[in-house]
C-alpha positions as CSV (number, residue, x, y, z in Angstrom):
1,X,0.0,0.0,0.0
2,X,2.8,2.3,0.6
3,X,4.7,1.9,-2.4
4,X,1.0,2.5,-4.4
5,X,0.6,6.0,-2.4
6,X,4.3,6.9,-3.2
7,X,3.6,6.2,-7.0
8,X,0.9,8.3,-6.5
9,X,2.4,11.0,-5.1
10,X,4.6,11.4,-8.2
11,X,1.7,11.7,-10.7
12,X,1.1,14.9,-12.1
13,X,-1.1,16.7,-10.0
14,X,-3.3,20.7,-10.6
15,X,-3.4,23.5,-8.3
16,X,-6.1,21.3,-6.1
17,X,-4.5,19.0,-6.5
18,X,-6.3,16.5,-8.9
19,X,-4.6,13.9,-10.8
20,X,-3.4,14.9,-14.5
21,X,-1.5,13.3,-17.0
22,X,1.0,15.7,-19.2
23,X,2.3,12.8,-21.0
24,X,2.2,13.2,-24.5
25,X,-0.6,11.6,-26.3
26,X,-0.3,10.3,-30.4
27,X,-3.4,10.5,-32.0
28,X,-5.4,7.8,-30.8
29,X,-4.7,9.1,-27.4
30,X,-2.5,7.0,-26.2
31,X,0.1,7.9,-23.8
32,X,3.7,8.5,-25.4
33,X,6.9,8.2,-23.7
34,X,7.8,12.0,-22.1
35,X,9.5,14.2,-24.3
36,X,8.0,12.9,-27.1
37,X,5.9,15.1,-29.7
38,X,2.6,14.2,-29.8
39,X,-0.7,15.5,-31.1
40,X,-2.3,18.8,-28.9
41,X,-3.9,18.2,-25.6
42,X,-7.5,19.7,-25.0
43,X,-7.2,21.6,-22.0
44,X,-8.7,20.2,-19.1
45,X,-10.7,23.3,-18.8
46,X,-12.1,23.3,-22.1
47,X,-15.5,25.1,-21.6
48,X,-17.5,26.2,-24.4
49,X,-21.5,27.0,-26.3
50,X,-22.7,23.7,-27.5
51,X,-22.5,25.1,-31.2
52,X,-18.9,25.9,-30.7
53,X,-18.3,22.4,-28.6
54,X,-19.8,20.7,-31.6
55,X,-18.0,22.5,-34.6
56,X,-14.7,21.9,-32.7
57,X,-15.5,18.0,-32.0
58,X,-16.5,17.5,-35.5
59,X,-12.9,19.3,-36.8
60,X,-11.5,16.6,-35.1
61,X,-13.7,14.0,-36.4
62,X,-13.0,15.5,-39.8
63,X,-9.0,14.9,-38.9
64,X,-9.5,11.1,-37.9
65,X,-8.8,12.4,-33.9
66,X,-11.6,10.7,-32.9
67,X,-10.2,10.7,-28.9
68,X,-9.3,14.5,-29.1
69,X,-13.4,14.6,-30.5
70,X,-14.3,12.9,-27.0
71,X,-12.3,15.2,-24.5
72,X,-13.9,17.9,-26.3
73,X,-17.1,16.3,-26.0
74,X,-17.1,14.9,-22.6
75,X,-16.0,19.0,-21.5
76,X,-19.4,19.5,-22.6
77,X,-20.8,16.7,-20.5
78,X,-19.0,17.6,-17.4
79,X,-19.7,21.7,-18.0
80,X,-22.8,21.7,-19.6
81,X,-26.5,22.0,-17.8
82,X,-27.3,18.5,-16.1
83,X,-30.1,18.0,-18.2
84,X,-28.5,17.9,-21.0
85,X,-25.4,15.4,-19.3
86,X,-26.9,12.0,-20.6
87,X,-26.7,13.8,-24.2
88,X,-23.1,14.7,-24.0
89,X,-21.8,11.9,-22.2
90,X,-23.5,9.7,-25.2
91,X,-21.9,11.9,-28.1
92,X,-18.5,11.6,-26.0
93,X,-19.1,7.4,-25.5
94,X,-19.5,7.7,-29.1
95,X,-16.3,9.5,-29.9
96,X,-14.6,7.0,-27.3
97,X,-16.5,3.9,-28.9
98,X,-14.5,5.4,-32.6
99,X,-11.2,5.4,-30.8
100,X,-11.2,2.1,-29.6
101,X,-12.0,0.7,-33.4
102,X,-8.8,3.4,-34.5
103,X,-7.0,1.5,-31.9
104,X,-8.1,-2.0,-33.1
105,X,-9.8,-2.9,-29.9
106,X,-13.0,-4.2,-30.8
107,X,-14.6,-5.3,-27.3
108,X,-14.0,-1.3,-25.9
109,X,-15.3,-0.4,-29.1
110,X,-18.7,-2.7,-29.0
111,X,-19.4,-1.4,-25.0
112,X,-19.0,2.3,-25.7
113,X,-21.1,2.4,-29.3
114,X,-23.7,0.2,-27.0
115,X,-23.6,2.8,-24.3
116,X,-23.8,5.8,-26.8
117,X,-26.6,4.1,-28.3
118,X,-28.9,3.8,-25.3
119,X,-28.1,7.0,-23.9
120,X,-28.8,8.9,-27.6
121,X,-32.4,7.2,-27.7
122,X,-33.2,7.6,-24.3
123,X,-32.6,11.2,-24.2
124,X,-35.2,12.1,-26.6
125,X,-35.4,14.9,-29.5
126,X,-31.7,16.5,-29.1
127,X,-31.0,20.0,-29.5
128,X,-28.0,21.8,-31.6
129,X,-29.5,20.4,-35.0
130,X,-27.6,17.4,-33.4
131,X,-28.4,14.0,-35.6
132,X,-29.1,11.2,-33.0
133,X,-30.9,8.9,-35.1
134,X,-28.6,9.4,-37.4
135,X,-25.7,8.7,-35.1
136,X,-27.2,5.9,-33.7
137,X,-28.1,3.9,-37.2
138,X,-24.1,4.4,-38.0
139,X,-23.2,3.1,-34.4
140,X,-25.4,0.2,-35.0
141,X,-23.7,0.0,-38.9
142,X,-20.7,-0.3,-36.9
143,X,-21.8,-3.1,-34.2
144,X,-22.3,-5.1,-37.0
145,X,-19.5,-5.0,-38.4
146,X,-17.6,-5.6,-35.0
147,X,-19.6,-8.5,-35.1
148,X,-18.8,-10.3,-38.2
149,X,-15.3,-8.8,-37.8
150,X,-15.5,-7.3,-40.9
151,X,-12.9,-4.0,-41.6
152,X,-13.9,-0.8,-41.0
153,X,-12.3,1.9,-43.3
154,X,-11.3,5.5,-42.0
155,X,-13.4,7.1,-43.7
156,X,-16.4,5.5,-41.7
157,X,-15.0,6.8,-38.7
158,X,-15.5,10.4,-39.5
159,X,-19.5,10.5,-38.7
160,X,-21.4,14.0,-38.8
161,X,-22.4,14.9,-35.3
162,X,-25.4,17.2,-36.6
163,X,-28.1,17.2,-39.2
164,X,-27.0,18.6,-42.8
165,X,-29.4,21.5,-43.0
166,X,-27.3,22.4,-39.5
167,X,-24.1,22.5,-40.7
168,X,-25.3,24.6,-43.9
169,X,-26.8,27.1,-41.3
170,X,-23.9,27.3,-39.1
171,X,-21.4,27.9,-42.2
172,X,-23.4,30.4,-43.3
């Protein structure tokens, strides 16, 4: 037990002292040897408008940084109005479940599309132009092919967050 509180006591810690990692990340999000260059860190604080959260999640979709998508995305769920958490934290499981097929892990990948799934439908009509049904037919797309272990090309990883007629408005 001692030796565990000692490790812990070298972990990166903030000013309240909460645990925090500044290893650097590649772009899957896993953790890179220190002194290494990796891809940018969100910042832990990362608070922002659900318009802005959701342009700057789906960038990173866009880029194939589908774990850089769900830090941004689960700021959101941890910031954002509590009635709007089981939303968030389903876009971010989402995000998470992408990763894990980036990263060739295909059991993480099955629990955290099945997770986003149920909390996308149970949350009801979503707000933000935000495309749930749509999200949740390509998460189920995707179970399928996790189960018959078929590929999954990049390209299928970089899903649109919100509706079409959203994204026009928002460019425009």
């Amino acid at each position: 037990m001692a030796e565990s509180s000692q490790d812990d006591s070298a972990r990166d810690r903030d000013e309240t002292g909460r645990a925090r990692n500044a290893r650097p990340r590649d772009r899957f999000g896993r953790p890179l040897p220190m002194g290494s260059v990796g891809v940018p860190r969100i910042p832990d604080d990362l608070s922002l408008p659900p318009a802005e959260t959701l342009a700057y999640a789906q960038r990173l979709l866009d880029d194939g940084l589908a774990f850089n998508a769900h830090e941004v995305l689960e700021a959101a769920w941890k910031n954002g109005p509590f009635a709007e958490r089981m939303l968030w934290q389903g876009l971010a499981q989402f995000a998470v479940g992408l990763t894990h097929i980036q990263r060739g892990n295909s059991k993480g990948a099955r629990t955290l599309l099945e997770r986003s799934v149920a909390r996308l439908e149970a949350f009801g009509p979503p707000p933000y132009g935000i495309d749930s049904s749509g999200l949740v037919a390509h998460a189920t797309a995707l179970l399928a092919n996790l189960d018959t272990g078929e590929p999954i090309a990049e390209e299928r990883l970089r899903v649109r967050l919100t509706r079409a007629e959203q994204d026009s408005r928002r460019r425009n």
